[in-house]
C-alpha positions in Angstrom: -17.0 -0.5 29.9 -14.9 -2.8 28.1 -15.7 -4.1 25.1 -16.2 -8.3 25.3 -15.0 -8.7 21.6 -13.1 -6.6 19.5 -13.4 -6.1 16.0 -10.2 -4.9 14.2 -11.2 -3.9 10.4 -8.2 -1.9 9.7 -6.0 -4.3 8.1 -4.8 -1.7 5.6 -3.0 0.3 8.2 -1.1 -2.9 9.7 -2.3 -6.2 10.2 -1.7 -9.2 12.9 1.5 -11.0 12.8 1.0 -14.1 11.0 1.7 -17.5 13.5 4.6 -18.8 11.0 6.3 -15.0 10.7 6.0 -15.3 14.8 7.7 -18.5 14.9 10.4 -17.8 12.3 11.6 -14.7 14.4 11.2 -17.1 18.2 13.4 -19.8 16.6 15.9 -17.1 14.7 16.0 -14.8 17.7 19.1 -16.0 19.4 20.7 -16.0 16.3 23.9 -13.4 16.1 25.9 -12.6 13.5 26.3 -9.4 10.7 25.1 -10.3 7.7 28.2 -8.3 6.1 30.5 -10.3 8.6 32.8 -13.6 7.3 32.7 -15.2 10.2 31.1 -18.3 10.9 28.2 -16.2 13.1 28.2 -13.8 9.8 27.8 -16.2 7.0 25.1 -18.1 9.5 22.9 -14.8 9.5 23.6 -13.5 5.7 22.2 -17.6 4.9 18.8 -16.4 6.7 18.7 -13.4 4.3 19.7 -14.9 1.4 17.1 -18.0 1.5 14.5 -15.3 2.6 15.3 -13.5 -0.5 14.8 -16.4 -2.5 11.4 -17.5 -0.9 10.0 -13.7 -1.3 11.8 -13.2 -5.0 10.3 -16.5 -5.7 6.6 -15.4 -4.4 6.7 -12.2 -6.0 7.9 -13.3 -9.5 11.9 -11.5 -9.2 15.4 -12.9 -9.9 16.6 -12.5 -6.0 19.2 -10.1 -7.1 16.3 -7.7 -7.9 14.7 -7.4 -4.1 16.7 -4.4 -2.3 15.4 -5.0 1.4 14.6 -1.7 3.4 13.0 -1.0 6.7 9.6 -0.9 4.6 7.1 0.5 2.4 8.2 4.7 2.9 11.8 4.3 2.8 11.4 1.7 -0.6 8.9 4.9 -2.4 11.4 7.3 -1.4 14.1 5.2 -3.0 12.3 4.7 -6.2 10.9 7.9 -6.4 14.1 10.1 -6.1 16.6 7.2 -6.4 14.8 7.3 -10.3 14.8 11.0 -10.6 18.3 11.2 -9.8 19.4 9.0 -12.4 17.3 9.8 -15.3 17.8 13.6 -14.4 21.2 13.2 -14.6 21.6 11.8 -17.6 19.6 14.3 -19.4 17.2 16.9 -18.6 14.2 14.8 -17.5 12.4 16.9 -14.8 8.8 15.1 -15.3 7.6 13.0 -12.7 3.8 11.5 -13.3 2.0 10.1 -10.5 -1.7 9.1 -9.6 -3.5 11.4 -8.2 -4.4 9.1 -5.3 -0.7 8.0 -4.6 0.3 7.6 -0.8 2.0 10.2 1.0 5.2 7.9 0.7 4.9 8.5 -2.9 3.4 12.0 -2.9 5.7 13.3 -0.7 9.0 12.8 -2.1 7.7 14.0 -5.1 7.1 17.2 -3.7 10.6 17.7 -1.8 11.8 16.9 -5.2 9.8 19.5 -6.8 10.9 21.7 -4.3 14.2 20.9 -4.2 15.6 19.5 -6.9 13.0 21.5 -9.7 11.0 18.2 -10.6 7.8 19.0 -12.0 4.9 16.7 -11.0 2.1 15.8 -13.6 -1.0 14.6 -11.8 -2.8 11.6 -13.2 -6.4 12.3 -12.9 -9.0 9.7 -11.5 -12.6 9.3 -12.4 -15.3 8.7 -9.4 -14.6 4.7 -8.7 -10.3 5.9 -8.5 -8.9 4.4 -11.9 -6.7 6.3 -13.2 -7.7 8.0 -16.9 -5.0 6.2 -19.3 -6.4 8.6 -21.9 -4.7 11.3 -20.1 -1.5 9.7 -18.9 -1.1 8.4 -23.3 -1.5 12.2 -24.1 1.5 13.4 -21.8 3.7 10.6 -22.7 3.5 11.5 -25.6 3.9 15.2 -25.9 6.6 15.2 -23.0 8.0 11.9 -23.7 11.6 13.1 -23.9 11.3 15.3 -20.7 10.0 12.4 -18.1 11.8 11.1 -15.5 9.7 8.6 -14.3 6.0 7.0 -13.7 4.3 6.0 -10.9 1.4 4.4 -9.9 -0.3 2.3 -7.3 -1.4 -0.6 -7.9 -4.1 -0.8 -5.6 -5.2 2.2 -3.1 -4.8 1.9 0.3 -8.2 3.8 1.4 -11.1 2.9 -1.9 -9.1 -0.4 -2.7 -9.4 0.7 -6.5 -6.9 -1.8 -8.6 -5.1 0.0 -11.4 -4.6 -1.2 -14.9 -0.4 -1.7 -14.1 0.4 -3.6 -17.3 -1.1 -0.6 -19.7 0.7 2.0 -17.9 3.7 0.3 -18.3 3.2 -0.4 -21.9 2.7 3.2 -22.3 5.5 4.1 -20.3 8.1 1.6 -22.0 7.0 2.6 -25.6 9.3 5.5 -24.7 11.6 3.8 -22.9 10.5 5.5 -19.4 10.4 3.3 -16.1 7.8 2.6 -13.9 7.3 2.2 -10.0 4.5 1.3 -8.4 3.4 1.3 -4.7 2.1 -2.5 -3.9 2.2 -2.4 -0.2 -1.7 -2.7 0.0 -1.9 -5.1 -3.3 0.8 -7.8 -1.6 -0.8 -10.8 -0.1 -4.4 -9.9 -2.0 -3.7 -9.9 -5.3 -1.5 -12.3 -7.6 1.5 -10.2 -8.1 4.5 -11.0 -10.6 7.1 -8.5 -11.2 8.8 -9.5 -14.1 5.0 -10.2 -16.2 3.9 -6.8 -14.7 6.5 -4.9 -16.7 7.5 -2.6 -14.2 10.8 -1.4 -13.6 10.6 -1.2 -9.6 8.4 -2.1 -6.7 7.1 -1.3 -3.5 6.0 -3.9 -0.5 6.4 -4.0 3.1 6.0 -6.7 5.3 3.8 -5.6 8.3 0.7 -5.2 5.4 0.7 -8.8 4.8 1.0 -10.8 8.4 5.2 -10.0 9.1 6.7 -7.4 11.3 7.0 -3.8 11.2 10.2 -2.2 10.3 11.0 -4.1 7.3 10.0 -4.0 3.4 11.6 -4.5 0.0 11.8 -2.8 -3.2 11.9 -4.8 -6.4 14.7 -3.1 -9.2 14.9 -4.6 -11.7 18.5 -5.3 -13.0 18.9 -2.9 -15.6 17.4 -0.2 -13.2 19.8 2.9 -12.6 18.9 3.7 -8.8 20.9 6.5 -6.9 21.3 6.1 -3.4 19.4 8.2 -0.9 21.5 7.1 2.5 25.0 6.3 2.3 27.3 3.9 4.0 28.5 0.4 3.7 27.0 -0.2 0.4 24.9 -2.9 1.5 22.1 -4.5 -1.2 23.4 -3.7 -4.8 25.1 -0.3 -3.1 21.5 1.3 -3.0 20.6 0.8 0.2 23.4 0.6 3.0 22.8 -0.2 6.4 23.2 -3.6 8.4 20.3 -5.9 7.4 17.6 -7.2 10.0 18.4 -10.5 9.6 15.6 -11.5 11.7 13.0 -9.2 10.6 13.6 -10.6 6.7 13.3 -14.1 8.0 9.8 -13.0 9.6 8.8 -11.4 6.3 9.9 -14.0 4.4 7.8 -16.7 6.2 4.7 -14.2 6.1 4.8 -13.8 2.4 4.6 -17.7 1.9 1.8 -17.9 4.4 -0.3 -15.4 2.7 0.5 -16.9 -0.8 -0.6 -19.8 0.3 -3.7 -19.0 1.6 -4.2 -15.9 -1.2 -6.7 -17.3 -3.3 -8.9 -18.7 -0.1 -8.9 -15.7 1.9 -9.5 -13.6 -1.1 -13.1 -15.0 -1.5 -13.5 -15.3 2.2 -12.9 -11.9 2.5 -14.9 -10.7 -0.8 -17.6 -12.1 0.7 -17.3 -10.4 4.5 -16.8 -7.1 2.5 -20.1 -7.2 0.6 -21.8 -7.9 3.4 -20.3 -4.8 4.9 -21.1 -2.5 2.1 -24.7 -4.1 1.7 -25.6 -3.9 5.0 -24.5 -0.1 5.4 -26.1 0.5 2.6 -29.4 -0.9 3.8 -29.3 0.3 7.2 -27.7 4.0 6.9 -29.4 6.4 4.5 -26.4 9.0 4.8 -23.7 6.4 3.5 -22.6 6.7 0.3 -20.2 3.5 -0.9 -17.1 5.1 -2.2 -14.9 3.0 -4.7 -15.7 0.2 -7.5 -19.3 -1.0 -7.4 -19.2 -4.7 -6.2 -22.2 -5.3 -8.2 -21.2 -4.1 -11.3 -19.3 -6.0 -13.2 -15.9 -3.8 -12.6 -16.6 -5.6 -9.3 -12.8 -7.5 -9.8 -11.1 -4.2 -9.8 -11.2 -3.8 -6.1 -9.6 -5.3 -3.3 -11.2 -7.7 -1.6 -10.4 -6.2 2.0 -11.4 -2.9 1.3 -14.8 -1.3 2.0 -15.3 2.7 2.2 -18.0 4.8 3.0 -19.0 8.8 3.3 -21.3 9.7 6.2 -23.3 13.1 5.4 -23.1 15.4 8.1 -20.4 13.3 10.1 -17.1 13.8 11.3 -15.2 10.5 10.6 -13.1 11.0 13.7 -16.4 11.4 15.8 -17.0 8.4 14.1 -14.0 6.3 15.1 -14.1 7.3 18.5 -17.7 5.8 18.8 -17.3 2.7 17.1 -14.2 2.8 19.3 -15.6 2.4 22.6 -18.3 0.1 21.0 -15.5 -2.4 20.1 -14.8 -1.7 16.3 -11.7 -0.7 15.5 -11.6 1.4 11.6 -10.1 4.5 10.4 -10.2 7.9 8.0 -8.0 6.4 5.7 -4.3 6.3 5.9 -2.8 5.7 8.9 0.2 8.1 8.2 -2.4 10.8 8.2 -4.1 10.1 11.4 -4.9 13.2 13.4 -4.4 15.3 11.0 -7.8 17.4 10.3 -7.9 17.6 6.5 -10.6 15.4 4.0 -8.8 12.6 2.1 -7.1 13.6 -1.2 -7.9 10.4 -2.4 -11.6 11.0 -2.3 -11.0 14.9 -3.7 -9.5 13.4 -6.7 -12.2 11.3 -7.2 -15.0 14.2 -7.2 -16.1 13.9 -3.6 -16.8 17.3 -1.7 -14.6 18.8 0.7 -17.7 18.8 3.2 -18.5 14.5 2.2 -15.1 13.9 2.3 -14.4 14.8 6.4 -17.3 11.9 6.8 -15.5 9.3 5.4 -14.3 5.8 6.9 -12.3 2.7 5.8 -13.2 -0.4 6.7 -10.1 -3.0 6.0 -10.4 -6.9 6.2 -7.4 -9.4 7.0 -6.8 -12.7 7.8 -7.9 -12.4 11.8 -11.3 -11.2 10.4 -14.4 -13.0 11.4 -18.4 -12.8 10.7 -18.5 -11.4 14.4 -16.8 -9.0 13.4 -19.3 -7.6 10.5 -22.3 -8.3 12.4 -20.8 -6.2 15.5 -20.0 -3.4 12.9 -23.3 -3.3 11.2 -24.7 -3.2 14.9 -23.2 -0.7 16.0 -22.4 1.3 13.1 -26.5 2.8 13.3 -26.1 4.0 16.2 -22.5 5.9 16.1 -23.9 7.8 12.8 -26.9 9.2 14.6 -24.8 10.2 17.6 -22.1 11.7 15.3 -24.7 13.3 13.2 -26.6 15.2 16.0 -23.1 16.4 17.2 -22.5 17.7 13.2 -19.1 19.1 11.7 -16.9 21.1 13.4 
């Protein structure tokens, strides 16, 4: 039977298209013209990228010379991360790279290929239970391998626990020895108030289809005295970092969906804060197994998480047995990160955080956006009983 409402709390994988990023791309789609081009068609396209630069530069707290547009949040890490490397490597032998421990795998990843190839060796930033990274730590190897690091990189929030890091002192650590700084914002965009020149950091990951635009576009901030290397080559396109023809329409889209959401940011924050709490304190009420997962949103750390994000461990559950019961109930969640999806392996997020290997395979992520209602919670918290005691008499594989 089909479901007669639908509840879709997994916002951080990929959220709705906002109604003004629709209507940008429907009145821009007949539009034709390469941006590269001189023509009259050309110049008419490169104008919708250039004012759509502006408007997100603008948003975000950039000169617009310092947004490089991509084709979204994975291909804008992997410039950063090796695009960074590469330089600073070059230059002298700087084969460091330090990352939190909970990075994405668009972060992680990269790392690794360059540690495989290219001999980079990765320094894990530990995390303590809630997922803030230990500054103690990260101050300790700056400065006993200051001269031999490449780069730093952290989040600035995490996708799956919603954990918000402390940016501005990791830069401040960083930049005491002159070492630049990335961070993944793709899941902070649209929730938090982000400015990239205050912040410090020296580049910066978004993508539009987290934060109400389409899918298939994203941006990463360098700033202007950022040495980047090009990963793909070819008609030297955006500060000759990132060639390719630009999607005009697709940055237009983006472009409006950034100045909806930073319009309606500080609203929908509390809006959703308050849909959130009522997830987490009614799981925690109704569902002895669960075990909240992330900062305490009672304590008074409470302002270091997202306000989307909700996550919870089930004991003796197997969070895809979970997903595909809420599934057919109407409720839409996830593990964690989409990329990961179907993959049978516990989060590394919640390993670096302390939980057990055997916890961890219970866990779900409940994400919040701006198509989230009070239906929607009271249909999770309805059904959610119910799906645990199912998945629990079926056990772990």
């Amino acid at each position: 039977m089909t479901p007669t409402h639908v509840a879709y709390l997994d916002h951080a994988a990929t959220t709705p298209m906002d109604p003004a990023a629709i209507e940008a791309m429907v009145a821009h789609m007949g539009t034709v013209g390469n941006p590269s081009s001189l023509h009259r068609s050309g110049r008419d396209a490169r104008r919708l990228v250039e004012e759509s630069r502006e408007d997100i530069a603008r948003i975000f707290g950039s000169a617009p010379s310092e947004v490089v547009f991509t084709s979204g949040g994975t291909e804008s890490d992997n410039l950063a991360i090796k695009g960074i490397f590469w330089a600073r490597n070059k230059e002298a032998s700087r084969p460091r790279v330090l990352l939190s421990a909970i990075e994405h795998h668009a972060v992680m990843d990269p790392a690794h290929w360059l540690a495989t190839h290219e001999g980079a060796e990765l320094v894990w930033i530990p995390v303590d239970e809630s997922g803030l990274i230990d500054l103690d730590f990260l101050a300790t190897e700056i400065a006993a391998n200051h001269e031999r690091i490449a780069l730093v990189s952290v989040m600035w929030a995490n996708n799956e626990v919603g954990t918000i890091q402390p940016i501005e002192q990791v830069v401040e650590l960083a930049h005491a020895h002159g070492i630049p700084v990335h961070s993944d914002a793709v899941q902070a965009a649209g929730h938090l108030p982000i400015n990239f020149s205050s912040s410090g950091l020296d580049a910066m990951t978004i993508t539009a289809h987290k934060l109400g635009g389409p899918v298939g576009v994203g941006a990463l901030f360098a700033a202007r005295n950022l040495t980047l290397v090009p990963v793909q080559h070819g008609g030297g396109q955006e500060r000759e970092v990132r060639s390719g023809t630009l999607d005009a329409l697709g940055i237009t889209a983006f472009a409006a969906a950034v100045k909806a959401a930073d319009g309606r940011r500080e609203a929908e924050a509390n809006r959703l804060e308050s849909l959130r709490d009522q997830i987490i304190q009614g799981i925690s009420s109704k569902i002895p197994s669960a075990h909240a997962r992330g900062i305490d949103v009672t304590g008074p750390d409470r302002g270091k998480r997202l306000p989307s994000h909700a996550h919870f461990t089930f004991e003796g559950c197997e969070g895809d047995s979970l997903i595909f019961l809420l599934d057919n109930a109407g409720v839409q969640v996830s593990t964690g990160s989409a990329c990961q999806a179907g993959v049978p392996q516990p989060s590394h997020v919640l390993l670096a955080m302390g939980v057990s290997e055997r916890d961890a395979r219970g866990a779900l992520r409940f994400t919040l956006g701006n198509t989230s209602s009070q239906q929607d919670v009271d249909l999770l918290l309805d059904v959610l009983p119910g799906a645990v005691e199912r998945a629990t008499a079926a056990g772990l594989a």
